[in-house]
C-alpha positions as CSV (number, residue, x, y, z in Angstrom):
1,X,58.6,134.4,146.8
2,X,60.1,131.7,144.7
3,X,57.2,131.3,142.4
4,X,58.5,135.2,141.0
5,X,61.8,133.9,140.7
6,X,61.1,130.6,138.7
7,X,58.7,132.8,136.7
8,X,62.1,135.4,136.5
9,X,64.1,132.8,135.2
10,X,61.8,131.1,133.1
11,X,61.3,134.1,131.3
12,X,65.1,135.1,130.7
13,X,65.5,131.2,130.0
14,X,63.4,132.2,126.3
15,X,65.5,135.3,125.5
16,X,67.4,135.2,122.5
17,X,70.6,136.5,122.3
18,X,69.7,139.8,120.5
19,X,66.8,140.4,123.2
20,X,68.8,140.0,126.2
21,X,71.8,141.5,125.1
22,X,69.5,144.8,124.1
23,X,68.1,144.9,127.7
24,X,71.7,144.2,128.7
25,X,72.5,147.6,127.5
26,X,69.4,149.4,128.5
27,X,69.9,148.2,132.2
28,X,73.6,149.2,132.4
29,X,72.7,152.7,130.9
30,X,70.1,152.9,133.6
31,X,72.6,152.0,136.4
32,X,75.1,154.5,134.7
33,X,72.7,157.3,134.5
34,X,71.9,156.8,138.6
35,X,68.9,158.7,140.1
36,X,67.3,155.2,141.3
37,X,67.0,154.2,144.6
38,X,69.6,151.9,146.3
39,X,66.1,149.1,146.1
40,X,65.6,150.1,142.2
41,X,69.6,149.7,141.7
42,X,69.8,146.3,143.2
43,X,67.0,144.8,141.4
44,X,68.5,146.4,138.2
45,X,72.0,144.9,139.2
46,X,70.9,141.2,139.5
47,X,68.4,141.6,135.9
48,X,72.2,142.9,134.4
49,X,73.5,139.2,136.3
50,X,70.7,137.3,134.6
51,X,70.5,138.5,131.1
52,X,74.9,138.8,131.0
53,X,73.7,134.6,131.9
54,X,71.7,134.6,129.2
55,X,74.0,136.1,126.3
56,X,76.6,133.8,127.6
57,X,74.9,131.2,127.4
58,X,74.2,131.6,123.6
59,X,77.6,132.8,123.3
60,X,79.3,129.2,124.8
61,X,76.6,127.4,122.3
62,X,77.7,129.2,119.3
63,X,81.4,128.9,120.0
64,X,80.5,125.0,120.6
65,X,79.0,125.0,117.1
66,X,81.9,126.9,116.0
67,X,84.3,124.4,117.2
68,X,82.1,121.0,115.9
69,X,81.9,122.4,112.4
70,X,85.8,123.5,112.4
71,X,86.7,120.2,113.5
72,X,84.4,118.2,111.7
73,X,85.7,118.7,108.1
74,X,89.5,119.1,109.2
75,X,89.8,115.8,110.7
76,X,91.2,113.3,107.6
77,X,89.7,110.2,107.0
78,X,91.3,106.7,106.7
79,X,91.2,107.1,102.8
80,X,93.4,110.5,102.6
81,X,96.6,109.2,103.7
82,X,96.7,106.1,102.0
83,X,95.8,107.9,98.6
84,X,98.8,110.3,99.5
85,X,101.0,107.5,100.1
86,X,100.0,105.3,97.1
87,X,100.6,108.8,94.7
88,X,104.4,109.5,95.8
């Protein structure tokens, strides 16, 4: 039904990056542990695709972030060279 899949991704949508990264890891332990049926493992497979969506997600935003304030007070203005130039 595609109603439980909008609702699915809605949901992950409002994860933080803490939250889904702990269900991350509780989902892959599940999967490593086995005893679930091939249904159980497949549903737990494509949770692991969304939330590993998720922490990327936040991860790609924070990088961006990363990048914008690393490159925001590096860049010179037109002042700094012509104060170097007047000094020498």
């Amino acid at each position: 039904m595609t109603d439980d899949g909008t609702t699915t991704a809605a949901a992950t949508g409002t994860l933080g990056y803490e939250q889904a990264r702990d269900e991350l890891i509780e989902v892959v332990r599940r999967l490593e542990a086995g005893g679930t049926s091939l249904e159980d493992s497949l549903a737990l497979w494509e949770r692991g695709e969304e939330l590993a969506k998720v922490c990327r997600h936040w991860l790609e935003g924070a990088r961006a972030r990363l990048d914008a304030a690393l490159a925001g007070p590096a860049a010179p203005g037109p002042d700094a060279g012509d104060t170097a130039a007047g000094a020498g």
